[in-house]
C-alpha positions as CSV (number, residue, x, y, z in Angstrom):
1,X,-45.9,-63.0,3.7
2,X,-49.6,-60.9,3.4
3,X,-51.8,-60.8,6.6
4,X,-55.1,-58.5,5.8
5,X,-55.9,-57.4,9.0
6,X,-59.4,-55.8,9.2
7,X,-59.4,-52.1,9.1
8,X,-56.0,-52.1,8.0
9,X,-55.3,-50.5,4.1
10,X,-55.2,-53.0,1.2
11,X,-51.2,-53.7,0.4
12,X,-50.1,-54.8,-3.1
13,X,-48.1,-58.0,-3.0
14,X,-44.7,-56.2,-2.0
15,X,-46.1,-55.2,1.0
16,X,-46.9,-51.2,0.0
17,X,-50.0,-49.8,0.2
18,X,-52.7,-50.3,-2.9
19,X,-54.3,-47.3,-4.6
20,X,-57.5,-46.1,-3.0
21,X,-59.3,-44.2,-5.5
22,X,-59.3,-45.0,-9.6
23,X,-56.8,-46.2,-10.9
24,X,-54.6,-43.3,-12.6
25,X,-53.8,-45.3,-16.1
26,X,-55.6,-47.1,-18.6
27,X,-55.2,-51.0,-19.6
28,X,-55.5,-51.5,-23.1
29,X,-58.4,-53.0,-24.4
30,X,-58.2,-56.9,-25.3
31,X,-60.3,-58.9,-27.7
32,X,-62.7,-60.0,-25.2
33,X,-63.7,-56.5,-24.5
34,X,-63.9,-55.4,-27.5
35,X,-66.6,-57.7,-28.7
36,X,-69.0,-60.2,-27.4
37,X,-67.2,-63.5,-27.1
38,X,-68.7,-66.9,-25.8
39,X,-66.2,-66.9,-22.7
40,X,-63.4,-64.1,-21.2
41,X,-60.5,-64.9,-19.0
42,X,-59.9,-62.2,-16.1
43,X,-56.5,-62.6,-14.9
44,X,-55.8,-61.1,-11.1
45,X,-52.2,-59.9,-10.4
46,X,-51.0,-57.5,-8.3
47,X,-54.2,-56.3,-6.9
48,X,-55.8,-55.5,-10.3
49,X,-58.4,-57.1,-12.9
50,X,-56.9,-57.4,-16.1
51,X,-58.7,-56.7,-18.2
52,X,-61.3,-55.1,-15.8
53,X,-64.3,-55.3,-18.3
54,X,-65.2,-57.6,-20.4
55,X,-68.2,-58.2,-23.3
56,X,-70.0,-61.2,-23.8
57,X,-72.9,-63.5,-25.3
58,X,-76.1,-64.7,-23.3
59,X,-74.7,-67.8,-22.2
60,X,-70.8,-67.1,-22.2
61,X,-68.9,-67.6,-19.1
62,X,-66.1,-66.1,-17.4
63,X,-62.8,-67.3,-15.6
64,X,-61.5,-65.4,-12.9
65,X,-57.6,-66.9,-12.7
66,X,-55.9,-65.3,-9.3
67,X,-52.3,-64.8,-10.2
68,X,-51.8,-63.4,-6.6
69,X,-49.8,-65.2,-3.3
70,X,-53.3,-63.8,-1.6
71,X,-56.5,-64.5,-1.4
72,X,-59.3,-63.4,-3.3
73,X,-63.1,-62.8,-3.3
74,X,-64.9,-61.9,-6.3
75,X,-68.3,-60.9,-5.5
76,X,-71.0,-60.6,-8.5
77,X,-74.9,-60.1,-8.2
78,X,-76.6,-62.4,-10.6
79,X,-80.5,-62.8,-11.1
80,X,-80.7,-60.6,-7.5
81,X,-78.8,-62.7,-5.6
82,X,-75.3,-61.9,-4.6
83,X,-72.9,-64.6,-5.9
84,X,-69.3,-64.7,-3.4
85,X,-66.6,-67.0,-5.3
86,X,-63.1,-67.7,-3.0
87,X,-60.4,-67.7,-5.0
88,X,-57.2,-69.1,-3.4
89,X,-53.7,-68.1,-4.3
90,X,-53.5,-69.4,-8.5
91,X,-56.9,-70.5,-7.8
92,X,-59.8,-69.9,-10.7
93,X,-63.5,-69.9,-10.7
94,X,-65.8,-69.5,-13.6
95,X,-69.2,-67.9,-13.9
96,X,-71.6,-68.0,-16.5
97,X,-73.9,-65.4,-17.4
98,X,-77.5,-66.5,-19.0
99,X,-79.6,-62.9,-19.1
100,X,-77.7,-59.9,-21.1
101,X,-77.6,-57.3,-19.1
102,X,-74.4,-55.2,-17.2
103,X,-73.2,-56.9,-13.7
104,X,-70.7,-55.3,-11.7
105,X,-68.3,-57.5,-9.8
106,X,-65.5,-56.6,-7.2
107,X,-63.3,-58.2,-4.4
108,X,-64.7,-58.2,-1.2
109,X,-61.3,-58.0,0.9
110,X,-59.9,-55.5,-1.5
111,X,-62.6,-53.1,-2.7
112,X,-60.7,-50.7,-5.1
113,X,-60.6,-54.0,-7.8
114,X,-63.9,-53.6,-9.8
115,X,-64.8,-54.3,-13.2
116,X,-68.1,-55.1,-15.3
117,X,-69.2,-57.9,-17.6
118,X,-71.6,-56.1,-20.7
119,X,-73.8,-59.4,-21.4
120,X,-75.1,-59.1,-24.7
């Protein structure tokens, strides 16, 4: 069982405490970040993005699937407005993109999980 207390450091799902600072190894790059693609899938599991950026059209979408026992917020800023999306344990949300541009997103319980979406 996970309780996030506030104040308390983030834990990975067996209980031990998540990284703090950037993540010391590289994921390797998938198809959807490689090229701009029409929609992306962004899997969460064990307290990490996979993959954590992702390239797409104007108009594409992405699915953030949360593979975690915990809860999840993924927060994104779109036209200036800061967009917060819950994601339950194995819940998913998607989000599309209209205007190219770079947005950053990120959890909100667990800051150190970050990534980008490159809107082309």
């Amino acid at each position: 069982m996970h309780f996030d207390v506030a104040g308390s450091p983030a834990l990975k799902a067996d209980g031990t405490p998540a990284p703090q600072s950037a993540h010391d190894h590289a994921h390797a790059p998938s198809p959807s970040s490689e090229i701009g693609t029409a929609s992306a899938v962004i899997a969460i599991s064990n307290f990490e993005f996979a993959p954590e950026a992702v390239r797409l059209r104007a108009g594409g979408s992405v699915t953030w699937e949360n593979h975690d026992s915990v809860a999840h917020h993924v927060i994104v800023t779109l036209d200036g407005k800061e967009q917060q999306h819950a994601l339950p344990p194995h819940g998913r949300v998607t989000v599309t993109f209209l205007q190219t541009g770079r947005f950053t997103y990120h959890c909100l319980p667990h800051p150190f999980m970050q990534g980008t979406v490159e809107v082309e």
